[in-house]
C-alpha positions in Angstrom: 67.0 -50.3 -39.6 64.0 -48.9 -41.6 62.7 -52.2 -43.1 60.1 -50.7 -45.7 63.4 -48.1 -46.9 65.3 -50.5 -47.6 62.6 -52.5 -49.6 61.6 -49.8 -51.1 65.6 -48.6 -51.8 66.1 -52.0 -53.6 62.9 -51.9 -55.7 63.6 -48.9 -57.0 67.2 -50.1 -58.0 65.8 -52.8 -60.2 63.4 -50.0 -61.5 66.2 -47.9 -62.7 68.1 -50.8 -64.3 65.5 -52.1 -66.0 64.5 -48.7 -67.3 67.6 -47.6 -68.3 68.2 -51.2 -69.8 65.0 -50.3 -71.6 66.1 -46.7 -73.1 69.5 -48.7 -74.3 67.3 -51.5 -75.9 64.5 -48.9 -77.4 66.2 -45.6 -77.5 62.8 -44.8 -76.3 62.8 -41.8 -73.7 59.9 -43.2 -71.8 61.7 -45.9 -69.9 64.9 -43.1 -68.7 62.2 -40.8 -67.6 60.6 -43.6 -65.3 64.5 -44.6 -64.4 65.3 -41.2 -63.2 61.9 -40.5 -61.3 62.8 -43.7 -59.3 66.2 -43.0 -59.0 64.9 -39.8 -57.1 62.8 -42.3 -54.9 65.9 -44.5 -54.1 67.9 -41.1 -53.1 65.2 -40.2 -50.6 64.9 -44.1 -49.2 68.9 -43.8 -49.3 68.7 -40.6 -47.7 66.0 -41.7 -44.8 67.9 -45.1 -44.0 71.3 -42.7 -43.3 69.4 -41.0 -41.0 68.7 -37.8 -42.8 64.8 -37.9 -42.3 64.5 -35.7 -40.0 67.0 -32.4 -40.8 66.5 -33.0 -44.5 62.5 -33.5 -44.5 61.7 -30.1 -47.2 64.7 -31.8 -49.5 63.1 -35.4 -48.8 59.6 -33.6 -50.2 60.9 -31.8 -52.8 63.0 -35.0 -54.3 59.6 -36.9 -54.2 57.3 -34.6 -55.6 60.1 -33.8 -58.6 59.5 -37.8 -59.1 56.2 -38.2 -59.0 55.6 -35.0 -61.1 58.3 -37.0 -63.8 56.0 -40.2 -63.6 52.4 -38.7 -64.0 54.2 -36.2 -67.1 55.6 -39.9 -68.3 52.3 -42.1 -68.0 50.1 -39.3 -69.9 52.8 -38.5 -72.6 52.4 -42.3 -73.2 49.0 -42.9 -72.6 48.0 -39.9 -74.7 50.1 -40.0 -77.6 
């Protein structure tokens, strides 16, 4: 068992509830947006502790860099505003 997957895989559960507990407490769209771009994470830590890292490594890279894009778009709509 990938140790630092599954770490990772449970952080970014309590990410996702706590941002999407945030959108339902602040109909604010900045928490979802963070929710959803660690969902993504947890799909490709999910993903890699199943085994998948090898034969779905392009998906894996793509999942990520849809995430991260979704964070740094999230941290300068709010930083900037």
């Amino acid at each position: 068992m990938d140790t630092i997957s599954l770490v990772n895989l449970i952080l970014c559960i309590i990410i996702v509830v706590l941002g999407c507990v945030g959108f339902k407490r602040t109909k604010d769209k900045w928490p979802l947006y963070i929710a959803i771009s660690f969902g993504l994470f947890g799909i490709s830590h999910l993903l890699t502790l199943l085994g998948f890292k090898e034969t779905l490594t392009a998906f894996l890279i793509g999942i990520r860099t849809v995430a991260y894009l979704l964070v740094i778009y999230t941290v300068c709509r709010v930083a900037f505003r």
